[in-house]
N, C-alpha and C positions, 0 to 999 in steps of 0.2 A: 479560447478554450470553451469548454459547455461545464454548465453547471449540473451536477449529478445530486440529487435529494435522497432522502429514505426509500424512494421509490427503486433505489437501482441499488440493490445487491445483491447480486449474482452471486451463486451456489450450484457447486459445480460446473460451473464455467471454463471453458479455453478461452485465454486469454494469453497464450504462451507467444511471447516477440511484440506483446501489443503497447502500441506509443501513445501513451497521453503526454499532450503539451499545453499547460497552461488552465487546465482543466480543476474546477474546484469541486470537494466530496465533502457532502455536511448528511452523516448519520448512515452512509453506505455501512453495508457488510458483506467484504469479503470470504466466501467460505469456501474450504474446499476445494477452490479454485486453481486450473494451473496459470501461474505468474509465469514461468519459468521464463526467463531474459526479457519481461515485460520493464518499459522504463517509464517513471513519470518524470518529468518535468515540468521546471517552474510550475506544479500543482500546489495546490491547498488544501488541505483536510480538517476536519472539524469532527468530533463524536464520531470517526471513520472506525472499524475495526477489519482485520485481517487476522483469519483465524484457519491453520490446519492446510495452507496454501502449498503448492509447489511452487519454490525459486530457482536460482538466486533472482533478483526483486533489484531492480538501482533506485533511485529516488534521488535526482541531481536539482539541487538547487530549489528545493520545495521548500515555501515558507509562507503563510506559518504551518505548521501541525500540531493541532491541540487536541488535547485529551484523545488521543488517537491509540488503538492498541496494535502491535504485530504478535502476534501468538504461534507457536507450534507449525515455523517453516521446516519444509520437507525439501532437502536441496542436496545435489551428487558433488556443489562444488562450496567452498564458503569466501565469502561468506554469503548467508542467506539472504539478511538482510543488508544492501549498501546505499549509506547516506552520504552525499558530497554535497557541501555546498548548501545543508539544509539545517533548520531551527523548530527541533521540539522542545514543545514547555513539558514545564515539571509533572503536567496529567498523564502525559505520553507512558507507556509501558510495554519493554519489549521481554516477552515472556518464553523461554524455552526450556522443554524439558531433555 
């Protein structure tokens, strides 16, 4: 996988069907962005946030994710957000209105 820093947070991005495997996020910010059927795998996040995103979003078997937020997904099927197989800590926050 590649390592993604603070340097890579894409806003408004397509990113719809896109596969990360194995790929670790410390301090990205997702905005705005479409996820829509994008999956990670075996990824790692660190200080990551996802914020105002189009999904649904999978995330199989990602571990760890800390302090990570998913905010105000925008999605036609639910669920928005889906976790298999994955370990957030108590930082984590999945926020919708």
């Amino acid at each position: 996988g590649i390592d993604f820093g603070p340097e890579f947070s894409p806003n408004v991005s397509f990113l719809a069907g896109a596969r990360f495997s194995g790929c670790r996020f410390n301090g990205c910010q997702f905005t705005s962005c479409d996820l829509a059927g994008a999956v990670f795998s075996g990824c790692e996040f660190t200080g990551t946030r996802f914020a105002h995103c189009d999904g649904p979003v999978r995330f199989i078997d990602c571990r760890p994710i800390q302090s990570t937020r998913f905010e105000h997904i925008r999605s036609g099927s639910l669920p928005g957000w889906e976790f298999v197989d994955c370990e957030l800590d108590a930082d984590c926050r999945i926020v919708q209105d």
